[in-house]
C-alpha positions as CSV (number, residue, x, y, z in Angstrom):
1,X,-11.9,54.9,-32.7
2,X,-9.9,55.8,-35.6
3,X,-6.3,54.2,-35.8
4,X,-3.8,55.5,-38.1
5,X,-0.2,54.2,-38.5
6,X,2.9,56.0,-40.0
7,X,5.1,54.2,-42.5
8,X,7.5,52.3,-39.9
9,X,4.3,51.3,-38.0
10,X,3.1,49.5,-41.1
11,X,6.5,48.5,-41.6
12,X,6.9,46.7,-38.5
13,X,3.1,45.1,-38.3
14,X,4.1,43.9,-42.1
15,X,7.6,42.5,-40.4
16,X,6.3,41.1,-37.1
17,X,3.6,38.7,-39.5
18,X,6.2,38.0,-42.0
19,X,7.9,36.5,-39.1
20,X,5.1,34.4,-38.3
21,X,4.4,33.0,-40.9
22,X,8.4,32.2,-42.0
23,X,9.2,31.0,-38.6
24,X,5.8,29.9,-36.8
25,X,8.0,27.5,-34.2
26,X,9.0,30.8,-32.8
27,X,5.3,32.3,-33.0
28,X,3.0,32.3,-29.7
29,X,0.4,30.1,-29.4
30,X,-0.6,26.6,-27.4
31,X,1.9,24.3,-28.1
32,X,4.7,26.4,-29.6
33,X,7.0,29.3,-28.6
34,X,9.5,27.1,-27.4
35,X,13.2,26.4,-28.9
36,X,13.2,22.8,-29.6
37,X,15.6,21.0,-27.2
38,X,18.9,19.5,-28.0
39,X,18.8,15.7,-27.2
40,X,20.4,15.1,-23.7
41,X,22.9,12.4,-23.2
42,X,22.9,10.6,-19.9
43,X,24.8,8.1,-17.8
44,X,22.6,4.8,-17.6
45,X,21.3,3.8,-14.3
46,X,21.9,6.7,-12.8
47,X,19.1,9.0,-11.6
48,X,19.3,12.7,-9.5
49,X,15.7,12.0,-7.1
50,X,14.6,15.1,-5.3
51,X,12.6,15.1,-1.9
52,X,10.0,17.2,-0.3
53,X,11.6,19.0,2.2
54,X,11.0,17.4,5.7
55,X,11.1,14.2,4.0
56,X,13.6,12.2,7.0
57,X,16.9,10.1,5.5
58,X,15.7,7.0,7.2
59,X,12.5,7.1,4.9
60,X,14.7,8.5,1.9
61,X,16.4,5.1,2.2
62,X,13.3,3.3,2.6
63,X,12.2,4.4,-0.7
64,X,16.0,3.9,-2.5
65,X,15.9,0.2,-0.8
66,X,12.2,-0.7,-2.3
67,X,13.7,0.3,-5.6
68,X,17.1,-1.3,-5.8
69,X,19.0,1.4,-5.6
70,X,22.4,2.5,-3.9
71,X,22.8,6.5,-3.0
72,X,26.0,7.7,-4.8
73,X,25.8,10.7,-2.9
74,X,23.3,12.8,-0.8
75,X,23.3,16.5,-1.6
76,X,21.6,17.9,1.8
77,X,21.2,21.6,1.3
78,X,18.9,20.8,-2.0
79,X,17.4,17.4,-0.7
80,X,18.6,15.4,-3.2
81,X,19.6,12.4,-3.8
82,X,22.4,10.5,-6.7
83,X,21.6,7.2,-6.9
84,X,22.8,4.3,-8.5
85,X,19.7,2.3,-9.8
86,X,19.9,-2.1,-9.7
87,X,20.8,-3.9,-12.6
88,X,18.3,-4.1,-15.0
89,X,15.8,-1.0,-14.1
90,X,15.8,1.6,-17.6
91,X,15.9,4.6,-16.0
92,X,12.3,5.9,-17.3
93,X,10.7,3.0,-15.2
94,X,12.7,4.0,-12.3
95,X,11.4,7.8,-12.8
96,X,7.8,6.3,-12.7
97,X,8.3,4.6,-10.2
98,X,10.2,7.2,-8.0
99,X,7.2,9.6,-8.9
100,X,4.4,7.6,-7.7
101,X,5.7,8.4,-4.3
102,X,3.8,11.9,-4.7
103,X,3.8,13.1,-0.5
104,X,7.8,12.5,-0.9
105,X,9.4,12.7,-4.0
106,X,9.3,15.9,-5.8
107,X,11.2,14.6,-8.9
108,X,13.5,12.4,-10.6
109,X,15.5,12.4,-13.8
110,X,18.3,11.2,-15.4
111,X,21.9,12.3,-14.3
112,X,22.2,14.6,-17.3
113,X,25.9,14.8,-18.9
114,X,27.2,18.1,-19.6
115,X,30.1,19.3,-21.6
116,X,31.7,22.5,-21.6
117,X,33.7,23.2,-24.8
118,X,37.6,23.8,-24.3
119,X,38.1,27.4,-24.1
120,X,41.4,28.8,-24.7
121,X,43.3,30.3,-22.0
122,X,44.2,33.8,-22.4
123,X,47.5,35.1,-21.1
């Protein structure tokens, strides 16, 4: 099969692998094609742990007493759970261990901060 391309066919095949090879973060292949992430800020020994639905409060607090910790606040609707983590615990141990309760805990991570710039008010 013969293939012929016009000049802005060429012209974009010849701008498409510029691209790639000036900016191969942003180029697809294993490993890449993502934005780099900013670096998070979070509160310390705080930790946002999310349940398997059906998972019952009684053994939600189970699992919070085993590791020390003291719910902040219990967000229902989502199954989730802010917790206060004991004295001591870096919060990347306290995601491994929260994990390792794979039949119950879907995740765990830190309590992210997030700032919204000040946007001015207009009239």
């Amino acid at each position: 099969m013969d293939v012929r391309m016009n000049g802005t066919g060429r012209v974009y095949v010849l701008v498409f692998m510029a691209w790639c090879v000036l900016f191969p973060a942003f180029s697809v292949r294993e490993g890449r094609g993502q934005m780099p992430k900013p670096p998070h800020t979070f509160v310390e020994g705080e930790l946002l742990v999310g349940f398997f639905e059906g998972v019952r409060e009684t053994r939600r607090d189970e699992i919070h007493q085993e590791m020390g910790s003291t719910v902040l606040k219990r967000f229902d609707t989502i199954h989730v759970d802010h917790v206060k983590l004991r004295t001591g615990l870096p919060v990347n141990k306290a995601i491994e261990q929260y994990t390792a309760h794979t039949n119950e805990v879907r995740y765990a991570e830190p309590n992210y901060e997030v700032r919204v710039p000040n946007v001015p008010k207009t009239e």
